[in-house]
C-alpha positions in Angstrom: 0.0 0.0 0.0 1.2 3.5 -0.4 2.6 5.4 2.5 -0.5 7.8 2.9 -3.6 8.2 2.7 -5.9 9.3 -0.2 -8.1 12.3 1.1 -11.1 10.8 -0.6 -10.6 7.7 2.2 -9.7 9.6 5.1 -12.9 11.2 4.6 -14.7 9.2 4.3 -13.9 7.3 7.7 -14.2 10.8 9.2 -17.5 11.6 7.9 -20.5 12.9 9.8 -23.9 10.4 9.8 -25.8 11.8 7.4 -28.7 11.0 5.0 -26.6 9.3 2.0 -25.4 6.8 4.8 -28.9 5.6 6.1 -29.7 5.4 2.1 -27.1 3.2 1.9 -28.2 1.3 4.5 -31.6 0.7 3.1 -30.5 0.5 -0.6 -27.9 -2.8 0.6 -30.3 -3.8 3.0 -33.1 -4.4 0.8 -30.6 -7.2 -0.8 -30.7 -9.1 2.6 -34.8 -8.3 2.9 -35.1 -9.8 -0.5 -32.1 -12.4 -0.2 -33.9 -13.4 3.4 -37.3 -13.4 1.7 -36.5 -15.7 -1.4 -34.7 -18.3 0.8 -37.3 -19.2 3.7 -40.3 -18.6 2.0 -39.9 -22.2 0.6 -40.2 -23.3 4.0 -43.8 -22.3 3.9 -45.2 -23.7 1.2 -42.9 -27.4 1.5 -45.9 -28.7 3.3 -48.4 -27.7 0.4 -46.6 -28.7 -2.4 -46.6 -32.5 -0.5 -50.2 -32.5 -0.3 -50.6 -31.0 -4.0 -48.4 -33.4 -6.1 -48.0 -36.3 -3.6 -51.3 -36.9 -1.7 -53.0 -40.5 -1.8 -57.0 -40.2 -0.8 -57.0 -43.8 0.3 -54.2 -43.4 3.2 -55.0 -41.5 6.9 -52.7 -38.8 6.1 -52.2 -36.3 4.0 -49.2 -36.4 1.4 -46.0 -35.2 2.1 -42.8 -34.4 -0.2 -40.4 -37.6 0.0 -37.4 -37.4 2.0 -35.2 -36.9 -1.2 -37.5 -34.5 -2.7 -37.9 -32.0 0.2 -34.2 -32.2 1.0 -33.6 -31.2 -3.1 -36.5 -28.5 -2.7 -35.3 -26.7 0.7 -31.6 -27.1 -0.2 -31.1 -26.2 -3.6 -30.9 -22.5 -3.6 -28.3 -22.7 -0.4 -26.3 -25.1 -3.3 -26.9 -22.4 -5.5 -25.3 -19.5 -3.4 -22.9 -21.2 -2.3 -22.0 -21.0 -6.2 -22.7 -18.0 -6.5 -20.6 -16.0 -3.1 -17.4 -17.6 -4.7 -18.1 -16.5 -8.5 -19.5 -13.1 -8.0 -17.4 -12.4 -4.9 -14.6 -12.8 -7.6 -16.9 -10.8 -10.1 -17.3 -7.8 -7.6 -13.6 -7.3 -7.6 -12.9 -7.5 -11.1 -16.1 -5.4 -12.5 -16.9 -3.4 -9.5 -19.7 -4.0 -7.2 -21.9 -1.6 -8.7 -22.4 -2.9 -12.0 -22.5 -6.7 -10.7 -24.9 -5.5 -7.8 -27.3 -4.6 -10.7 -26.7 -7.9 -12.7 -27.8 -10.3 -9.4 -30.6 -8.2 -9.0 -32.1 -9.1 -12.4 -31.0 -12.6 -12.1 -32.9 -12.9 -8.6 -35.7 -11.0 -10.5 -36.3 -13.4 -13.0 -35.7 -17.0 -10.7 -38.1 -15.4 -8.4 -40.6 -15.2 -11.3 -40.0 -18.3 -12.6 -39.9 -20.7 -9.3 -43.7 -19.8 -9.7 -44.0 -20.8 -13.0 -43.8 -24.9 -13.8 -43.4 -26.6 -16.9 -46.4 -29.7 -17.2 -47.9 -31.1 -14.5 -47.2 -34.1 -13.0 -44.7 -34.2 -9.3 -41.4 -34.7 -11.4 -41.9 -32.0 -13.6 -42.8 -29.2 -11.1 -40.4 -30.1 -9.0 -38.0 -30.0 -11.5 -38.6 -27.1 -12.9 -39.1 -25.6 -9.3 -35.4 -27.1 -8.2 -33.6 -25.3 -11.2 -35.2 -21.9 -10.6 -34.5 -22.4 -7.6 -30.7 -22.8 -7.7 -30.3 -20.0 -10.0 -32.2 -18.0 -7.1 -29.9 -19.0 -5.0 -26.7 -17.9 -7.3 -28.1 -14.6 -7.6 -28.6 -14.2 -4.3 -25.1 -15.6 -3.4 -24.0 -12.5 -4.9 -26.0 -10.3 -3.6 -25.2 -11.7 0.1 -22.0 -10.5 0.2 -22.4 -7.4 -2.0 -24.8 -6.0 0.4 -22.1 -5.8 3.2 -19.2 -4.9 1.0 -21.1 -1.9 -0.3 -22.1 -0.8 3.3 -19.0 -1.6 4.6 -17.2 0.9 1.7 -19.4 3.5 2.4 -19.4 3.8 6.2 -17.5 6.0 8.7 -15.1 4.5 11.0 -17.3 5.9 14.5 -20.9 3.9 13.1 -19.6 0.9 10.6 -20.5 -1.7 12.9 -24.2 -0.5 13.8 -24.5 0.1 9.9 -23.2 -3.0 8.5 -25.3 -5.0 11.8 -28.3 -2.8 10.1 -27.9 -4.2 6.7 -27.8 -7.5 8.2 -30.8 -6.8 10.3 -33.0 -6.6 7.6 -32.6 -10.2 6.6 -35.1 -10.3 9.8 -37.2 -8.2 8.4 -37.0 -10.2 4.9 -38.2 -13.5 7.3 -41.3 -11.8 9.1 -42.2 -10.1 5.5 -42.1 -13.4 4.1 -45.2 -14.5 6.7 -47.0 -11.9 6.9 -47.4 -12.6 2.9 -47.9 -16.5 3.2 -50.5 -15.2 6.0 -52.4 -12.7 3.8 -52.0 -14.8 1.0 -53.4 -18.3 2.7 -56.0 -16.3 4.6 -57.4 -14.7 1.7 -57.5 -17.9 -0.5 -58.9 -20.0 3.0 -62.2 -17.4 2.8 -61.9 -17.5 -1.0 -62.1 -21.0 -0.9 -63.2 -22.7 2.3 -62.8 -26.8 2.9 -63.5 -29.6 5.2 -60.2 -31.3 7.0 -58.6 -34.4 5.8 -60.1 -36.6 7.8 -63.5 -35.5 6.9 -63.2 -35.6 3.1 -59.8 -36.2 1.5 -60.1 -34.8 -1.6 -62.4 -31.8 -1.0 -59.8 -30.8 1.5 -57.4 -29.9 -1.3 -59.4 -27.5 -3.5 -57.6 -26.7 -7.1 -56.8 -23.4 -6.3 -54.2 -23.9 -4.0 -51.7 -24.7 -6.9 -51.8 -21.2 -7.1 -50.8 -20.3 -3.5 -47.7 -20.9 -3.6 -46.7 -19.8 -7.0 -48.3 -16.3 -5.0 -45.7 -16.5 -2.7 -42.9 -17.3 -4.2 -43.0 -15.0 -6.9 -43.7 -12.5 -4.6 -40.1 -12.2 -3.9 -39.3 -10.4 -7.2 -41.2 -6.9 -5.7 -38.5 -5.7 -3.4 -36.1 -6.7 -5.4 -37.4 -4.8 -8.2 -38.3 -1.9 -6.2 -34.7 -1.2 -5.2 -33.6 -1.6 -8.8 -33.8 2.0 -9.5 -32.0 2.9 -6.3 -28.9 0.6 -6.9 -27.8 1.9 -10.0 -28.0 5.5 -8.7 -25.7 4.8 -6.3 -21.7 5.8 -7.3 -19.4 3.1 -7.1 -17.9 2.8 -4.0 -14.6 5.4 -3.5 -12.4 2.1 -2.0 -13.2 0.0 -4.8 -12.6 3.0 -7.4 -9.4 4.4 -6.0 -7.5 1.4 -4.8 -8.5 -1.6 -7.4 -9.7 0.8 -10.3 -6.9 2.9 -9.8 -9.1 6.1 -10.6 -8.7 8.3 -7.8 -10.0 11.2 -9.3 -13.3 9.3 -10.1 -13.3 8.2 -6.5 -12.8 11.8 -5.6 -15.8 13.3 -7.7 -18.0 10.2 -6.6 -17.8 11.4 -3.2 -17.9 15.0 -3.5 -20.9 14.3 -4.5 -22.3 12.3 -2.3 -20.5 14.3 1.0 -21.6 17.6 -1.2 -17.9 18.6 -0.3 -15.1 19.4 -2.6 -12.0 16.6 -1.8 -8.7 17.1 -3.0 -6.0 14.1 -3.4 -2.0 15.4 -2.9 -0.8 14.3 -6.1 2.2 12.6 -4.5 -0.6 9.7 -2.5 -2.4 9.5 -5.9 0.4 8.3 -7.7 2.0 6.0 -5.3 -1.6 4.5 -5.0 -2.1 4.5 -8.9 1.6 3.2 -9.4 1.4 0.1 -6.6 -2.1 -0.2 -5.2 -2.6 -3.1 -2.5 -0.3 -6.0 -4.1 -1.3 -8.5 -0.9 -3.5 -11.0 -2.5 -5.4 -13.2 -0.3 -2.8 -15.9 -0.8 0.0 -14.4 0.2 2.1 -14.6 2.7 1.8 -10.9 3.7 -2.3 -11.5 4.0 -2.0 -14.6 5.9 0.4 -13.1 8.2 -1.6 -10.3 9.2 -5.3 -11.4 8.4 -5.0 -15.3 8.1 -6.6 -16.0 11.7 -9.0 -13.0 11.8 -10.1 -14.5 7.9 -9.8 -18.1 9.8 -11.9 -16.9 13.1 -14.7 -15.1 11.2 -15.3 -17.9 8.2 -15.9 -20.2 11.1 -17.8 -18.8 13.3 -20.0 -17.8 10.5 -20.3 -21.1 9.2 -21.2 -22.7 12.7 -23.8 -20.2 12.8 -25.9 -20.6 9.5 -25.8 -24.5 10.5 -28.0 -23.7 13.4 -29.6 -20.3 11.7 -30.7 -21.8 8.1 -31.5 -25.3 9.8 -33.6 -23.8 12.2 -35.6 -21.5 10.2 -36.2 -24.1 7.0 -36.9 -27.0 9.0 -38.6 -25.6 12.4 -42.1 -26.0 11.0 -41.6 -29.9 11.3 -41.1 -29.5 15.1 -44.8 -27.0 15.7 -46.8 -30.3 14.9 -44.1 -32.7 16.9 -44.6 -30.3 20.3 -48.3 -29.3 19.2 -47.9 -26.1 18.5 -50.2 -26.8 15.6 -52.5 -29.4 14.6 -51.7 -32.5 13.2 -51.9 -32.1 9.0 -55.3 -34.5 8.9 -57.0 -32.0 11.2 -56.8 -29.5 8.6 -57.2 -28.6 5.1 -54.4 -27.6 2.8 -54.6 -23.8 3.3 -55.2 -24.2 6.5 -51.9 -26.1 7.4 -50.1 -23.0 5.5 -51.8 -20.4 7.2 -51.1 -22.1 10.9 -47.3 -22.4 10.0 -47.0 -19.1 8.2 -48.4 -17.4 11.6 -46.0 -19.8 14.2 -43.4 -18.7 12.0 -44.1 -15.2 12.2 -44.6 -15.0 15.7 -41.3 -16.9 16.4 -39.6 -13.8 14.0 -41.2 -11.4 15.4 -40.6 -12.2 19.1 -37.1 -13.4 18.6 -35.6 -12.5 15.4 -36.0 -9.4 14.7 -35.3 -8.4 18.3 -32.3 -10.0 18.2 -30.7 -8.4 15.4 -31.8 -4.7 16.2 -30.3 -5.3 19.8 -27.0 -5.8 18.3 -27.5 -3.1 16.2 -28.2 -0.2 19.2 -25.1 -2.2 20.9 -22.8 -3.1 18.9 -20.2 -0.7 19.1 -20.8 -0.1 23.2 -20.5 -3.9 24.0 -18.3 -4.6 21.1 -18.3 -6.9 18.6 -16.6 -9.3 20.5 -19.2 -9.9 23.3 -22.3 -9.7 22.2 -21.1 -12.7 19.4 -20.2 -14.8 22.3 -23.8 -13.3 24.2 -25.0 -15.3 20.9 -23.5 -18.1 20.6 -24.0 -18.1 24.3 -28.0 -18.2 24.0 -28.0 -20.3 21.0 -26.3 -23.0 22.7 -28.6 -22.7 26.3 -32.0 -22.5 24.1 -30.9 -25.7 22.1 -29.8 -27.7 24.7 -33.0 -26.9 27.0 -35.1 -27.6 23.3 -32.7 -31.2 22.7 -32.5 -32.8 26.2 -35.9 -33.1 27.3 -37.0 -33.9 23.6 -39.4 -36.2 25.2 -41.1 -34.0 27.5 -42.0 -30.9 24.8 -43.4 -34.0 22.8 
């Protein structure tokens, strides 16, 4: 790295809160709302599909999606952003995150459309066709994860970055309790649309036609905030860290955030062009990075990994447990939109009271407890709550 500092950096970190920085937040929060949105609102609708394309009249119970099936359906679009983090992660440094912010947005767009949309109609064809929209959900969104926090993290001051970026993140909580409050208004206005006995008391009639629409509703409801936010991305100027010390272009980085900070910044020409001339040559490879970063990169990658195991496991597959404990009734009890509307409402309740809490908490005190603490505080909780849920299995049941 050069020796100083580029003026358009410094002030940035030294910059007063103001309005462009809470439009930041929203504009790359909106990615987690949608990103949060797209990938647990299949959890809603897993039970429905079962009875649609797999339900035999002659048996007690209602159908269900077959153990290989619902694993495929829940799982794919994690596959697919897996895929997607590592390519457009490398994307976002080569093209800038700007214009490959824009181009995951489209892609998420369209898969959001089309997971509604099926091609014939028997099991193995919508869930086909479902499975592949669904992956290429899940690439788009794998870009957009980390995009989101890159772009908020490049845009922050050094006094508020942790409650803004823990903001961005926050929103993925909103995204979740979005996500039922629409399979709630969307099952409750199809259950008085369309009323039906239980299972039990007739088996067919308890599945009315119409309900192959509900889901399509809700899945392809996903593509509204992401389109909404469309406009709003590609206003926004490339970030100043990504112009000046990978683009090279100080002077665009300089006039990028002049406007934004509506204040004139100057670079000494002697910084600019020991920037220009070396730039950052520590890849993440090197020896230099792993020196220096190697166990904060190590620390972080893990922790974050042991998290989503119990995060994404926990909100895809904790509908299974509300009819286990009898949190709600059992799926012969009920008709099909019935069964959605009872999950879609324990799920929101469980975000509202817990979720979204959470994450705002850590967002008022993140940079008075410190990042440090209030991760172990969570990790903390997460391991009481699951041990008091796993040990006396048998009693909740």
């Amino acid at each position: 790295m050069a020796g100083g500092q580029l003026n358009v950096l410094s002030t940035l970190d030294q910059a007063k809160t103001q309005w462009y920085h809470f439009l930041a937040i929203v504009i790359a929060g909106m990615g987690f709302f949608t990103d949060a949105y797209d990938l647990f609102c299949i959890a809603l609708v897993t039970r429905l599909l079962g009875r649609i394309y797999y339900t035999d009249p002659t048996k007690p119970d209602p159908g269900s999606l077959p153990p290989n099936v619902s694993a495929a359906v829940t799982g794919v679009a994690l596959c697919g952003t897996l895929a997607g983090q590592l390519f457009f992660g490398w994307l976002g440094d080569k093209l800038g995150r700007k214009s490959v912010y824009g181009f995951t947005l489209i892609l998420m767009v369209l898969c959001s459309m089309a997971s509604g949309l099926s091609f014939g109609h028997t099991p193995k064809s919508v869930i086909g066709t479902l499975c592949f929209f669904r992956f290429w959900l899940g690439f788009g969104i794998g870009g957009d994860y980390p995009l989101s926090a890159t772009i908020m993290s490049e845009y922050a001051n050094k006094k508020t970055r942790g409650a803004f970026i823990a903001a961005v993140f926050a929103m993925q909580g909103f995204g979740i309790l979005f996500g039922t409050i629409v399979a709630l208004v969307v099952s409750g206005a199809f259950r008085n649309a369309y009323p039906a006995p239980a299972y039990y008391i007739d088996a067919k009639a308890s599945l009315v036609p119409q309900a192959d629409f509900m889901w399509r509703v809700i899945l392809m409801f996903g593509t509204v905030p992401a389109a909404l936010t469309y406009y709003w991305r590609m206003k926004m100027p490339e970030t100043a860290r990504y112009t000046a010390l990978i683009a090279r272009n100080t002077k665009q980085a300089a006039a990028d955030m002049s406007k934004v900070l509506h204040k004139d910044i100057q670079e000494d020409e002697q910084v600019e062009r020991e920037v220009v001339a070396t730039g950052d040559t520590w890849g993440l490879f090197s020896k230099q990075f792993l020196r220096r970063h190697g166990l904060h990169l190590l620390a972080t990658t893990t922790t974050w990994f042991l998290l989503d195991i119990a995060f994404y496991s926990q909100n895809l597959f904790q509908k299974d447990i509300f009819t286990k404990v009898g949190w709600i009734p059992a799926g012969r009890t009920m008709n099909a939109i019935e069964e959605v509307f009872r999950i879609s409402r324990a799920q929101a309740l469980i975000a509202l009271r817990g979720t979204v809490p959470g994450y705002w908490f850590t967002v008022a005190f993140i940079d008075i407890i410190g990042r440090f603490w209030i991760q172990l505080m969570g990790f903390l909780m997460m391991t009481v709550f699951m041990i008091a849920l796993a040990v006396p299995y048998e009693h909740w049941t």
